[in-house]
N, C-alpha and C positions, 0 to 999 in steps of 0.2 A: 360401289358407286356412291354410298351414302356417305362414306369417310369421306371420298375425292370431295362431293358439295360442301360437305362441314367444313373444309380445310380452307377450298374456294371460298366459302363465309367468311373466315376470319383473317384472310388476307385480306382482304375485301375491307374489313371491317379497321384493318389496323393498318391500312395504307390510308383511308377515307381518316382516319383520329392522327395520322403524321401529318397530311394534308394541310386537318384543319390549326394543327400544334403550330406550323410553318409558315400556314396564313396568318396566323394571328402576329407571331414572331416580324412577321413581315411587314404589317400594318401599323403594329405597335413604332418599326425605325421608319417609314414612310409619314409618318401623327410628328415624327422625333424632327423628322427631317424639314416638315412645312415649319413647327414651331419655333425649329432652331437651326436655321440656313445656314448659319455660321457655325453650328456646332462640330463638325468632322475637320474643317482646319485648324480650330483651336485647340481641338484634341491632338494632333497629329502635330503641331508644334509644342504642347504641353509632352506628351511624351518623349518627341527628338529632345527638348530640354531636360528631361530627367535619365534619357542616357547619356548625355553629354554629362551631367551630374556624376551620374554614377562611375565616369569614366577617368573623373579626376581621381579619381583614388590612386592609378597608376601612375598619372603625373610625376615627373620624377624632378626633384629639385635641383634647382638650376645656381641658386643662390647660398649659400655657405655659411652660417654667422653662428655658429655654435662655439666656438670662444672667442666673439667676440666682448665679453665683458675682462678677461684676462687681458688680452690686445690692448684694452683701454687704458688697464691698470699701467700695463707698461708702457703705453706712449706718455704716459702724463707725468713716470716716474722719469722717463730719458728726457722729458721737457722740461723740466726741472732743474735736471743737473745742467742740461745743454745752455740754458735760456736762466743766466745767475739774476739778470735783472730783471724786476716783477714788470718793470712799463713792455719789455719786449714779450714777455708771457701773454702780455693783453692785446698785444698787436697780432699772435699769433694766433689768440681765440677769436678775436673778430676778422682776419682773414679766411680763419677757416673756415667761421660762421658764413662770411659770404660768398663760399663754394658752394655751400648746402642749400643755401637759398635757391631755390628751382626759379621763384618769381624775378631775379635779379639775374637771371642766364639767359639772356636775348637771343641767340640761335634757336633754343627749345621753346621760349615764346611765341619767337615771330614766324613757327613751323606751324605752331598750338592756332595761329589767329588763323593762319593758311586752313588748316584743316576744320575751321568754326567754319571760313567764308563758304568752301566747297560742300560740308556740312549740311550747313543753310540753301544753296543754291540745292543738291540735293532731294530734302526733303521739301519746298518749294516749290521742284520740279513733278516727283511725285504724285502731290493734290493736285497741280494744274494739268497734269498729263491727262488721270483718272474724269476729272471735268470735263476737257476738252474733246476726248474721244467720244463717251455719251450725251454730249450736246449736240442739240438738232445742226444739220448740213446750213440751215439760215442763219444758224449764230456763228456760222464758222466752222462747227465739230464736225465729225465723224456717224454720226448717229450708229455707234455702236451698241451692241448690247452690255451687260454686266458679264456675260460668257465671254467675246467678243474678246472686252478688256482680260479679264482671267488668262485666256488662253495666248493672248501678247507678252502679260505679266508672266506665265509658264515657262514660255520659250526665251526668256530673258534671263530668269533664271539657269536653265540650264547650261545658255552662252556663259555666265558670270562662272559659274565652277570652271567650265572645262578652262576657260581666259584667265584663270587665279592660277592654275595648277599647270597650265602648260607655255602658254603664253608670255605672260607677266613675266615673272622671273630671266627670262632669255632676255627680253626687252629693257628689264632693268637693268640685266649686267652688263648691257651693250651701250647704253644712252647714262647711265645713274638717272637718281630719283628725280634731280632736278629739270634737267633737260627732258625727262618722260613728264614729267606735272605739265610743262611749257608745251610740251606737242600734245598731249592729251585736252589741254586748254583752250588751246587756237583752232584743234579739229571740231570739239565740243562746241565753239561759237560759232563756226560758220555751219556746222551742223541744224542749230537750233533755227536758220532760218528757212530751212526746208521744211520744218512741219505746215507753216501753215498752207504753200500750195496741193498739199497732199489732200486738202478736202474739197480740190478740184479733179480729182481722180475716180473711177466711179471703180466699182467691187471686181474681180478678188485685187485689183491694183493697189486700192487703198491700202488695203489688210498688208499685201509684202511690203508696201511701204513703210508700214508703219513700225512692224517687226524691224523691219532692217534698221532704223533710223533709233527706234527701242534700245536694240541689241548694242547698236553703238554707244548713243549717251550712255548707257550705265557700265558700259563698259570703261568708257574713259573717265567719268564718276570714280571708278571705283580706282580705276590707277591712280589719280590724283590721290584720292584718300589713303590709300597701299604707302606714295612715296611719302605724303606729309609723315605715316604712323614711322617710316624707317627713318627719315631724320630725324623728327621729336627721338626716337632709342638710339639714336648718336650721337646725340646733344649733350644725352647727360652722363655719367657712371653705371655702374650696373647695381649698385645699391639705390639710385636715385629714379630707376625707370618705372617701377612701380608709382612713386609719389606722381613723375610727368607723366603717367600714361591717367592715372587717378584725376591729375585737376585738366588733362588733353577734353577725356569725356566729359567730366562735368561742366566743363565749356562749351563744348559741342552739344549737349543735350536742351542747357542752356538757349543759344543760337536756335536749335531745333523749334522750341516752343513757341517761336514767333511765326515760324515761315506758316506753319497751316493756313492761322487766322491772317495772315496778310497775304498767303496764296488766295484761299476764298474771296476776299476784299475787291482784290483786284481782279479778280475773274469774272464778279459780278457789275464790276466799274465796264472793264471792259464788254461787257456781252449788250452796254449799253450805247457803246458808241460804234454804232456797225457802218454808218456812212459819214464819217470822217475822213480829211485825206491825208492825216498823216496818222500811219499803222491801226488800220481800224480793226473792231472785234479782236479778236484772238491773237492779230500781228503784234499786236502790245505787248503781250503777259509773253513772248517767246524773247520780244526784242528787252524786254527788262530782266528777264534770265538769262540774256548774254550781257547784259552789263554789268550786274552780278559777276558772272564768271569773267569779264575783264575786268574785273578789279582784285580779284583770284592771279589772276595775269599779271600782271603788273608788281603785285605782290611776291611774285619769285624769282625778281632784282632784286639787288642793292639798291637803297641802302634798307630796303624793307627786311627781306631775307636774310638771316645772319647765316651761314649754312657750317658744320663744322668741320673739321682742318679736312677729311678724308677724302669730302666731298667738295673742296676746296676751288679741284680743278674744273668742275663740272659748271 
């Protein structure tokens, strides 16, 4: 009987020091989690980015240039013999040169401006969505919570994978790039005018509204941007798609850094004109994001759009 107690003690004893090991452990990520609210999604995309890192290693090369310095040797020995006169040598460096130039090839430009404008509209959309759903029901919003938004922003997400991977692709091979950007565009603007009577809707109505109208813009968002990136990579060579896909984003990043502070601008313009009678409060900032995107529209005609030979018919 006296073992059995002893024994009883120190379980006793060493479940009461787990307890308290567990608690602390536990109080210590709850201390983690008021001071740093943001800190578990930024870890969780710091890590998906360093196995994506790690993943490049398998990457298998796509592009070939390992004698290309020989190649060189002998094109310029065959242009020589070919080209006896020196003025015709110089007509054929400065033709050449004006192949390589990316900035002088107007189909891969005028894909690059397509993909700033959608870009812009975009991130634009973005800041103005996240405002407008937590602003009070009397400025026009949603009175949602920051959960509220989160878990619209979740299910948006997951629409966008399975839409990238199953979806797109069929769509593309059936319409080409162009005529997908042109139905993605004119769905998108008469889309955008449906948010604002959504905050004539009272709960859980609001919420599947919103989801569903979510899931769509970024969905058609993202086709637009899908077909801009496949013409800009048929614009150019396969030596030259690095250099356009290099100055596509720096353009696009570019574009990007305006929309926040002129989303905000006008958010705040607008939340001041709530009894106006033309597009009061929040009508505004939706109807200037379909103007925006009509001019997205418009831009993939001629004579804006230069499209290349393949996509010719489209």
């Amino acid at each position: 009987m006296g073992n059995r107690s002893h024994c009883r003690t120190n379980d006793w004893r060493i479940s009461c020091t787990a307890y308290r090991k567990i608690s602390k452990v536990i109080s210590r990520r709850l201390i983690i989690r008021k001071r740093f609210p943001y800190f578990l999604p930024c870890l969780c995309i710091s890590v998906f980015s360093f196995l994506v890192l790690i993943s490049c290693i398998w990457l298998p090369e796509t592009l070939h240039n390992h004698n290309t310095d020989k190649k060189e040797d002998q094109a310029s020995e065959s242009l020589t013999v070919i080209f006896s006169n020196s003025e015709e040598i110089v007509e054929h460096n400065i033709t050449s040169t004006t192949k390589n130039n990316v900035l002088k090839n107007w189909p891969l430009m005028s894909s690059i401006i397509l993909f700033c404008i959608v870009s812009f509209d975009d991130m634009a959309y973005s800041e103005i969505f996240s405002l407008w759903a937590e602003s009070d029901r009397k400025y026009g919003g949603l009175s949602f919570s920051s959960e509220d938004v989160g878990q619209v922003l979740a299910i948006t997400g997951v629409s966008i994978l399975v839409y990238q991977t199953f979806i797109f692709p069929r769509i593309n091979r059936v319409l080409g790039p162009i005529n997908t950007s042109r139905v993605a565009i004119s769905l998108s603007v008469v889309l955008l005018f449906t948010y604002a009577p959504i905050t004539h809707l009272s709960r859980p109505w609001s919420s599947i509204a919103v989801n569903i109208a979510s899931i769509l813009k970024n969905n058609f968002l993202i086709t637009i941007v899908t077909s801009s990136f496949i013409l800009q990579n048929n614009s150019v060579t396969q030596g030259q798609r690095a250099t356009a896909n290099g100055l596509g984003t720096t353009l696009m990043s570019f574009c990007k850094t305006f929309a926040p502070a002129g989303a905000g601008i006008v958010f705040s313009w607008a939340q001041k004109r709530q009894h106006v009678f033309f597009f009061p409060g929040d009508q505004m900032l939706f109807f200037l994001l379909a103007i925006v995107e009509l001019v997205g529209l418009v831009w993939t005609f001629k004579p804006f759009l230069v499209v290349p030979d393949q996509f010719s018919s489209n």
